[in-house]
C-alpha atoms as one frame of an Amber mdcrd trajectory, in Angstrom:
protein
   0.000   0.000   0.000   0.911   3.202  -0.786   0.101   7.022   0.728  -0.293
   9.657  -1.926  -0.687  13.165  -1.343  -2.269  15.520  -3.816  -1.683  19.124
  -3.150  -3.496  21.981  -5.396  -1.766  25.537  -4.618  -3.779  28.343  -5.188
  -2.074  31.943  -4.809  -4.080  32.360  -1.570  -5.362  28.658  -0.436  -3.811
  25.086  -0.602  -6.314  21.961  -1.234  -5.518  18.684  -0.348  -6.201  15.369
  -0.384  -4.349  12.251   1.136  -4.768   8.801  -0.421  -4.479   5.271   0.714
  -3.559   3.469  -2.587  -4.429  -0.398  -2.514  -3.679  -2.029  -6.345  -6.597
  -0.397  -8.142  -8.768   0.753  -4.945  -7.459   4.563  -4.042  -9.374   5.695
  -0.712  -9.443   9.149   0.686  -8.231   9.240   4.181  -8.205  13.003   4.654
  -8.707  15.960   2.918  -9.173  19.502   3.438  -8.278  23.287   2.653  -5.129
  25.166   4.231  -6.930  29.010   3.593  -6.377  32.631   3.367  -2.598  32.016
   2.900  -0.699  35.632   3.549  -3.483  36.807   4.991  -4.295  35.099   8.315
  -5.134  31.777   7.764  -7.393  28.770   8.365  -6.736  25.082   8.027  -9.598
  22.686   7.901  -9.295  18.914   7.817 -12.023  15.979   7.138 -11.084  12.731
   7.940 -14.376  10.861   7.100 -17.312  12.650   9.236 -14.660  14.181  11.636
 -14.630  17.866  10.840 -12.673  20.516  11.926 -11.377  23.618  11.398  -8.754
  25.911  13.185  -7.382  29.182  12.647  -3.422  29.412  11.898  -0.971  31.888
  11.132  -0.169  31.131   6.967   2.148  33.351   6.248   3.095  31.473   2.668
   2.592  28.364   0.771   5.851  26.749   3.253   4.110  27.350   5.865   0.832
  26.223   4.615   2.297  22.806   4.374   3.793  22.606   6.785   0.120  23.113
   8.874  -1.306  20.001   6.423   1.817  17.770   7.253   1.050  18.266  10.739
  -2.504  17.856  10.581  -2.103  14.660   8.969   0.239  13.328  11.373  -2.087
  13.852  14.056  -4.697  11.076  12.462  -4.086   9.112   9.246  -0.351   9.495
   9.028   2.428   7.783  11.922   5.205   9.797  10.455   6.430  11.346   7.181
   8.145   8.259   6.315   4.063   6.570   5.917   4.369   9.276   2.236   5.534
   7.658  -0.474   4.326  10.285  -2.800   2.693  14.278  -3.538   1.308  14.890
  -6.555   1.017  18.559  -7.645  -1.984  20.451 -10.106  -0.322  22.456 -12.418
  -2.903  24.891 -14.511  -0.150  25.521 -17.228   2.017  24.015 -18.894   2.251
  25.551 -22.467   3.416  23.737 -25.407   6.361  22.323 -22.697   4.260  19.377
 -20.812   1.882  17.325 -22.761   1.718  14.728 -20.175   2.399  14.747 -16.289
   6.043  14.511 -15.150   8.232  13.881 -12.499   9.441  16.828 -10.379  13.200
  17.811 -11.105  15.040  21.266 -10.536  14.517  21.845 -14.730  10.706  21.317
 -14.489  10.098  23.742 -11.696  12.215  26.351 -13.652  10.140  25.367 -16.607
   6.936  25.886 -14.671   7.941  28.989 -13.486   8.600  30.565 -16.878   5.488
  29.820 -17.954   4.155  31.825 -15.225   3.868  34.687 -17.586   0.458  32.474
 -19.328  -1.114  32.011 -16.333   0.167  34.959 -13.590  -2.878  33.729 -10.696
  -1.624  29.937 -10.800   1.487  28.763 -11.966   3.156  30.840  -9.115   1.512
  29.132  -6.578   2.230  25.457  -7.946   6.208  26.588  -7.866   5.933  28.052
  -4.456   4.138  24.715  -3.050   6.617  22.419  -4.957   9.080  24.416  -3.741
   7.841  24.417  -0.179   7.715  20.734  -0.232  11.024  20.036  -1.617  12.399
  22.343   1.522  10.077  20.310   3.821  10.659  16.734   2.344  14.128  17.354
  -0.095  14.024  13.445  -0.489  10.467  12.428  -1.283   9.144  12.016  -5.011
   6.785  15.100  -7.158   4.654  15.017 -10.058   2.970  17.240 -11.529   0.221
  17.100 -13.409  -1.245  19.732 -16.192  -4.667  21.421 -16.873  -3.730  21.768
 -20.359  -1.845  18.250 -20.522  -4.951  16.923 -22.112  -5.704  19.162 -25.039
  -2.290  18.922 -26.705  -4.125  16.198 -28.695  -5.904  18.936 -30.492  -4.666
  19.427 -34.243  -3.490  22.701 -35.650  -6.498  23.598 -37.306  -8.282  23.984
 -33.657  -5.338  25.836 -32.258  -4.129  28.097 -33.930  -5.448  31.876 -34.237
  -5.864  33.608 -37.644  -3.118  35.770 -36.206   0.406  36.669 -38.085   2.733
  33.091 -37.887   5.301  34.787 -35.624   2.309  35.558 -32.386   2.266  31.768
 -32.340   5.854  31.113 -33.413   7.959  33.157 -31.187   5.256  34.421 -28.747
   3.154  31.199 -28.172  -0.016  32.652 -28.566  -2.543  29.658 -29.037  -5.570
  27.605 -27.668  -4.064  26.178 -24.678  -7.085  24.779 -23.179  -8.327  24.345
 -19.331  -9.791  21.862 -16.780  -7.625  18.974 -19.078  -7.637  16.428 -15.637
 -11.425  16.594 -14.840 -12.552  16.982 -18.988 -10.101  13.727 -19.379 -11.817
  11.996 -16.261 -15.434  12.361 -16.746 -14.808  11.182 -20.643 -13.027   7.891
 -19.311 -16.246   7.314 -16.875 -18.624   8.124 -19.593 -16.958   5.802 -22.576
 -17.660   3.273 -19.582 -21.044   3.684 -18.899 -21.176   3.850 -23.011 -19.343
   0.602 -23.435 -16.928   2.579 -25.996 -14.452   5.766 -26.546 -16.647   6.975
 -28.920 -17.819  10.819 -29.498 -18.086  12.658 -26.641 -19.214  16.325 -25.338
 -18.224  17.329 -21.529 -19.592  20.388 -19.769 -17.189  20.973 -16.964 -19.512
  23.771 -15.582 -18.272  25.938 -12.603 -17.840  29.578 -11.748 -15.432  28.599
 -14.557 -16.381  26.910 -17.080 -15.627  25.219 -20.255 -16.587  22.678 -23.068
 -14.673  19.868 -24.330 -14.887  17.602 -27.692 -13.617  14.129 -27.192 -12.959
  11.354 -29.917 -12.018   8.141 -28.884 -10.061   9.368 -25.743  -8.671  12.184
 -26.950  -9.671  16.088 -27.184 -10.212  17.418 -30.293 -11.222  20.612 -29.067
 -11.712  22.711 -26.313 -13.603  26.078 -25.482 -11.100  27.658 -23.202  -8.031
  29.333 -24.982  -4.943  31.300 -24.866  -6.034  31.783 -21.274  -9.037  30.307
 -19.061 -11.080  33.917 -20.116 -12.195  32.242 -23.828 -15.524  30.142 -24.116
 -18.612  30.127 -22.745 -20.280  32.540 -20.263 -19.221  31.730 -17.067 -19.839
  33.378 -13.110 -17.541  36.304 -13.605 -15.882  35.932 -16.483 -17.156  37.351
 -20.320 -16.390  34.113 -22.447 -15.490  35.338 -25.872 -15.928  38.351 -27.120
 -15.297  40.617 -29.636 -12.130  41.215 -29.344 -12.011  44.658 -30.241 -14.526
  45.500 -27.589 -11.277  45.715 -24.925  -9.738  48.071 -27.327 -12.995  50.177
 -27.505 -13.198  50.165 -23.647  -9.834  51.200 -23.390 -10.326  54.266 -25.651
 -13.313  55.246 -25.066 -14.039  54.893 -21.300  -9.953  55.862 -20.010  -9.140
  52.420 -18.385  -6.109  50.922 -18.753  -5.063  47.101 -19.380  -5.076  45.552
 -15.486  -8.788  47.600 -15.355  -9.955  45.844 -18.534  -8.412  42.758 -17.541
 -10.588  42.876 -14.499 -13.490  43.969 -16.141 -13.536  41.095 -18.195 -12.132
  38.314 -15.539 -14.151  39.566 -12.493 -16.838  41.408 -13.373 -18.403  40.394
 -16.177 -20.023  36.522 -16.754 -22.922  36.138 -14.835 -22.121  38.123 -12.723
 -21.988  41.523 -14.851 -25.785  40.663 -16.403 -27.585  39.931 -13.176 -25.160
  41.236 -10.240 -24.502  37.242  -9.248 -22.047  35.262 -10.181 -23.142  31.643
  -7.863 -25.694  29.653  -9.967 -27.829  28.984  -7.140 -28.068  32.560  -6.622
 -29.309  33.159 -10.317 -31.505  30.009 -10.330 -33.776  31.745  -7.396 -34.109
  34.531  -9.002 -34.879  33.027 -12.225 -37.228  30.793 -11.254 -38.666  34.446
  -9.576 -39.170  35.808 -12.810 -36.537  38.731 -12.497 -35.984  39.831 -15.679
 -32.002  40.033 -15.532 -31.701  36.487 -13.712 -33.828  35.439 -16.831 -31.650
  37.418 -19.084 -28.561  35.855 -17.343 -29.578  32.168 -17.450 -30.802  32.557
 -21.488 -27.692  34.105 -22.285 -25.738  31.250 -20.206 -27.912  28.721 -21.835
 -27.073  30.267 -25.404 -23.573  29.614 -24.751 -23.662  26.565 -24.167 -25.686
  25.391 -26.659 -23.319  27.029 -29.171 -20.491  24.806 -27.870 -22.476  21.587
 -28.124 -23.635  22.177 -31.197 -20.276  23.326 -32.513 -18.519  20.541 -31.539
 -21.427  17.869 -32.949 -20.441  19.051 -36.294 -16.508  18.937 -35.235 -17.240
  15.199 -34.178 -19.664  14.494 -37.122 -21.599  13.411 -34.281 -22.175  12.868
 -30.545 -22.806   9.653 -28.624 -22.652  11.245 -24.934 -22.756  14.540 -23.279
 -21.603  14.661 -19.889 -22.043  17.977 -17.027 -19.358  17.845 -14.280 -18.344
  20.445 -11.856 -20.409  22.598  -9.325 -22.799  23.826 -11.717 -22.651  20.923
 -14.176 -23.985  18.501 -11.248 -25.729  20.489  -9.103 -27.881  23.114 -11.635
 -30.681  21.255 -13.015 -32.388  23.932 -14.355 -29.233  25.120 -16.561 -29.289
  20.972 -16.854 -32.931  20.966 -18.096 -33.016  24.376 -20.462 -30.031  22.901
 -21.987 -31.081  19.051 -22.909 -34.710  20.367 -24.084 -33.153  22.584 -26.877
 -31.210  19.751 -27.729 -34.106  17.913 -28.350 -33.780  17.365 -32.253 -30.715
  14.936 -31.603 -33.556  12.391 -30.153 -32.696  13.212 -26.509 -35.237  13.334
 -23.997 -35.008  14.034 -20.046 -35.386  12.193 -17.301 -36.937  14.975 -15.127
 -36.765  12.330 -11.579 -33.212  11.471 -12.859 -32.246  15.208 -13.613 -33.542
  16.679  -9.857 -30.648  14.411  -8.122 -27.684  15.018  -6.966 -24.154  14.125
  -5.942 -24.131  11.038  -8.376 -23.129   9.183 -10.995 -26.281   9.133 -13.168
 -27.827   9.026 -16.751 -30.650  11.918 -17.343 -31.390  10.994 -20.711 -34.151
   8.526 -20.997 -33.313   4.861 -22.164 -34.849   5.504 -25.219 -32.607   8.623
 -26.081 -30.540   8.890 -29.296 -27.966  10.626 -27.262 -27.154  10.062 -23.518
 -26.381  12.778 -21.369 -24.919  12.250 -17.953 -24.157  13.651 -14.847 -20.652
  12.510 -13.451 -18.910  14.210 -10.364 -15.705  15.321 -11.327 -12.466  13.826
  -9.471  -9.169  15.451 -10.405  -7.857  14.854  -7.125  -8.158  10.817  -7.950
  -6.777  11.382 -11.603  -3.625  13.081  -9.979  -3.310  10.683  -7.531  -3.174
   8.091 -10.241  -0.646   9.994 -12.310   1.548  10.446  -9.355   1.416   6.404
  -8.770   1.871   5.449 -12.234   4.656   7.641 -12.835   6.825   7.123  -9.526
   6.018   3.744  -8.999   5.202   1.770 -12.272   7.242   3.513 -14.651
């Protein structure tokens, strides 16, 4: 047996999980949130019902683990020498990583170039690698890549109709998010389908975005150069126009970092109705308030322009999965969603659709289509990539 930790830095929070790994059965033994890192700090930790939560001064991401490694050894772990293994999330990885890798002094350099694509995340993966090589120089690291997953995609879904060099020399391309729980919930569904097949997932969150899958592998993705591209999400615009920053910028005074937050934390959701949580919006929809209304069509118009998008980039769809906060817990985005989708031969399970928290179908037997519901695990897929890579290579 083996213990596996899986640590996802944020640049103000640390997530965890700890994993007793058996042959093929991986159990959670603990998990929790190390919070409000540089600020003042919390640390909670659930080992099965057994809650708590404690503040604790965080003053960075060392620190931080150093708070989980001691939480841990107070219940599920004897001593540090009971890890074997901590596998790290890693949003980007650029054109560098196209699968997960084993933690060496080039790869965190690597990482931390590529900073400059993703300036909220990839500094806090290098600080909490980092912090655990201090903490434990001698035990082994993965890391494992949002975009990892889409570098299937061909050149035709890529690139941008921009001059050669922007992608040549500056990088500029679809990257591609959420790789680890897109790839996850496709593997789960091409089981339930009893084959790889064609399939759609709707990782829907605050953020959110669409992936096309053919026989394993992405084909496409609705999430670009940076997580701001796709669909409407809680905060964030989706696409654009994209001279509509430009006009901003000259015609309202505001500079890039106030257009950059304009777009990333103000806008979504959240700029139509003033909120950016779902459940929020679902109330009020289901109220009749016209801008909750306005919200969820314009949400639901999104989407649909994904799906249907990528049915024609598939030449067809045999599954369409939701995953993520919104994706298994909104059944009214759920519901507006498969009903305009109706001409594919799909049809709802309404008893099915008002569940939660499981692994279900909502389609009805009968359905052309099927459309499912699978919680997403990215936690388990790290934890997997961690053991295959240190241990069965």
């Amino acid at each position: 047996m083996k213990k596996i930790l899986v640590l996802n830095s944020g640049s103000s929070s640390l997530k965890y999980q700890l994993f007793n790994v058996d042959g093929e059965n991986y159990e959670v033994l603990a998990k929790g949130v190390a919070d409000r890192i540089g600020i003042d700090g919390t640390l909670s930790l659930k080992i099965g019902d057994n809650k708590q939560l404690k503040e604790v001064a965080l003053p960075d991401h060392t620190a931080a683990i150093r708070e989980v490694l001691n939480a841990l050894l107070s219940g599920p772990l004897k001593s540090m020498e009971d890890l074997n293994a901590i596998g790290h999330r890693v949003v980007h990885g650029g054109e560098t990583f196209k699968s997960s890798t084993i933690v060496t002094d080039e790869v965190i350099e690597e990482i931390a170039e590529l900073s400059e694509l993703a300036p909220l995340h990839n500094p806090a993966s290098v600080a909490g690698i980092r912090a655990v090589k201090s903490i434990l120089p001698n035990i082994p690291q993965v890391v494992v890549f949002d975009t990892a997953f889409h570098q299937t995609m061909e050149k035709e879904a890529f690139l941008y109709a921009l001059p050669k060099a922007q992608y040549t020399e500056h990088k500029i391309r679809r990257y591609g998010f959420h790789g680890t729980s897109h790839k996850y919930v496709a593997q789960k569904a091409a089981e339930l389908i009893g084959k790889q097949g064609k399939i759609i997932t709707c990782h829907l969150g605050n953020g959110a975005s669409i992936t096309a899958v053919d026989n394993g592998k992405c084909v496409d993705t609705s999430m670009g150069f940076t997580p701001l591209a796709g669909v409407v999400m809680g905060t964030r615009s989706g696409d654009i126009d994209p001279y509509i920053p430009l006009y901003i910028m000259k015609t309202q005074n505001k500079n890039i970092d106030e257009v950059n937050n304009l777009l990333n934390k103000q806008s979504g959701m959240l700029g139509i109705c003033g909120f950016s949580d779902n459940r929020d919006v679902e109330v009020r929809y289901l109220k009749g308030e016209q801008d909750a209304i306005d919200a969820m069509n314009v949400y639901v118009h999104s989407l649909l322009r994904f799906i249907g998008g990528y049915i024609a980039v598939l030449g067809g769809v045999d599954a369409i999965v939701f995953t993520a906060g919104v994706g298994e817990n909104g059944s009214i985005v759920r519901k507006l969603v498969v009903d305009r989708l109706a001409y594919l031969g799909i049809k709802l399970n309404e008893e099915n659709n008002n569940k939660r928290g499981q692994t279900l179908e909502i389609s009805t037997s009968d359905s052309k289509v099927k459309v499912f519901v699978i919680p997403t695990d990215e936690e388990l897929m790290i934890a997997k990539d961690t053991m295959k890579l240190v241990f069965q290579a």
